[in-house]
N, C-alpha and C positions, 0 to 999 in steps of 0.2 A: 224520266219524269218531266223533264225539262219544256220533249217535246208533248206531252201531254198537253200543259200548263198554255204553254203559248196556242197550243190547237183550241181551247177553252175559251181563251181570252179574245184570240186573233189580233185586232186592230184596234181594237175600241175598249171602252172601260164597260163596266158592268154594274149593275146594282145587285143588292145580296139576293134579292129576287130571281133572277137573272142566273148571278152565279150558280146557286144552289140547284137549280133546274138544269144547267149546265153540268153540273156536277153528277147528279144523280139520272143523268141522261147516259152520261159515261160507262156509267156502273161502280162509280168512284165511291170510297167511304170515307169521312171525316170523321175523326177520333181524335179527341183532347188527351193530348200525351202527356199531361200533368197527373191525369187523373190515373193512368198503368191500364190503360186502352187500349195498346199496340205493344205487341211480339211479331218479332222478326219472325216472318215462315218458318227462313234456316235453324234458329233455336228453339220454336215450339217442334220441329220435326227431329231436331238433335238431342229435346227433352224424350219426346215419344220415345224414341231408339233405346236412350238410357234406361227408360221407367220399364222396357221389355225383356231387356238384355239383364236387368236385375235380376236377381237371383234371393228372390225374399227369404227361401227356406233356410239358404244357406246362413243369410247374412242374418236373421232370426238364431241359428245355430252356433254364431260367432259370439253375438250376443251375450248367449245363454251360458255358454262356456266362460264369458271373461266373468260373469255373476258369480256362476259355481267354482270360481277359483283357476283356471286357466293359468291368468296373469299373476299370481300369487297374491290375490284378494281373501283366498284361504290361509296360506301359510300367517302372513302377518296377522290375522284376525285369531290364528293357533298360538300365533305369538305373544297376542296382547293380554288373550284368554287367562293363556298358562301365568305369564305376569301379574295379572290382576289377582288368581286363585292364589301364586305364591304370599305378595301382598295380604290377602284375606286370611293365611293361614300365620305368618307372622302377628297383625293383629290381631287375630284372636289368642294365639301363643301370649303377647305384650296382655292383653285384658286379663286372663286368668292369671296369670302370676301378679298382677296388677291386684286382683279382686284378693286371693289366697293372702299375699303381704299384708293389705288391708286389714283381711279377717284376721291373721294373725295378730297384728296391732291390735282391734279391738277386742280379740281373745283376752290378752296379754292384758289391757286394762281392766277389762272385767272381772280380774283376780286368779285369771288360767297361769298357771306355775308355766313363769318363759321356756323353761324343757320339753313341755306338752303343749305350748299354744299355736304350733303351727296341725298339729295331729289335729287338735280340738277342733280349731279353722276348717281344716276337709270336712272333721264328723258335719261341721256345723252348715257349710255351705249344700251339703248332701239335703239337710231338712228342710234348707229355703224353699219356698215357690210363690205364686203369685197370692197364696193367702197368707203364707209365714213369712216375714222378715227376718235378718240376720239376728236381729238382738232378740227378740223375740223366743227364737230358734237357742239361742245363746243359753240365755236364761232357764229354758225346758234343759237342755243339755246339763247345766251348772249342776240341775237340780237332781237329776236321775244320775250323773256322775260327780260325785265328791272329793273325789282322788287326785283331779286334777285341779280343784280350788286351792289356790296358794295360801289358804288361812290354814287346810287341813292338812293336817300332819298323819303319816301312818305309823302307827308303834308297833316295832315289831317285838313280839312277847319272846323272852329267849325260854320259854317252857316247850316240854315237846310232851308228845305220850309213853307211855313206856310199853312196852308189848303183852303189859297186862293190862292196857285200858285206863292204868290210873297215871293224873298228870303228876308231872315231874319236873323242878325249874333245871337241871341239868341234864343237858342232852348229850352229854357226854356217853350215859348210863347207857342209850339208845345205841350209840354209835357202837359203843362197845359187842355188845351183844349182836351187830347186825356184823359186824367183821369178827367175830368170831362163828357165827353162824356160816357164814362165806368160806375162813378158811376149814372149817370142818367140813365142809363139801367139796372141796379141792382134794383133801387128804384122802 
């Protein structure tokens, strides 16, 4: 390059007039290297090599592979899955026993005999939906079942019938007759 420059110049100085015609007399190119004007031959031609000797399908195929799980981008994504569904199956577990306690407590306040206010609670949470609320639901329930109001008491009548039809306050009489009836069909 060195002896180019001097063969250019020779003896004397030049003006840019001068130079340039000089220049392009050569067959010479000037390129502002600030601007990314000039590549070295040897690595635009060591790019070309590279860019042929690639192997797109392949390297497309590699790709694809570490996507669908290759590198275990599957397994952990199996893993975080199944974690997460465990997690969602415990909260909803924690919510219904959550809600059921609930309805039990306001069973329980609403005059349900504490022996039946967890039963009452399921009957009741079964009638909710998004037009019936719990108390509501509650309330219908209380009404159509009696038995479980802690005001209502069940009397039980100690009369039975007697196997002619007519009542009778001792049900001794009954018993009698049906164990004698019993052992005369043994004998």
């Amino acid at each position: 390059m060195d002896d180019e420059l001097k063969e250019l110049f020779g003896d004397k100085a030049l003006s840019y007039d001068d130079f340039t015609k000089q220049v392009e007399g050569k067959g010479i190119k000037l390129v502002n290297l600030s601007a990314g004007g000039y590549i070295a031959k040897n690595k635009y031609d060591d790019d070309v090599k590279k860019a042929k000797n690639l192997d797109y399908k392949k390297k497309f195929e590699d790709l694809q592979a570490s996507i669908e799980g290759d590198d275990g981008v599957n397994a952990k994504l199996k893993n975080i899955t199944t974690e997460r569904d465990d997690y969602k199956s415990k909260y909803e577990t924690l919510n219904k026993e959550y809600s059921i306690l609930n309805a039990t407590n306001k069973a329980t306040n609403a005059g349900i005999k504490p022996e039946f206010a967890k039963f009452v609670a399921n009957e009741v949470l079964e009638m909710t939906s998004d037009s019936i609320d719990f108390d509501t639901a509650l309330k219908s329930y209380k009404a159509k079942n009696p038995q479980y109001n802690a005001e209502t008491t069940v009397v039980k009548k100690n009369s039975s019938i007697d196997l002619g039809g007519n009542s009778q306050i001792n049900q001794n009489g009954t018993n009698q007759i049906m164990n004698d009836l019993i052992r005369s069909a043994r004998d």
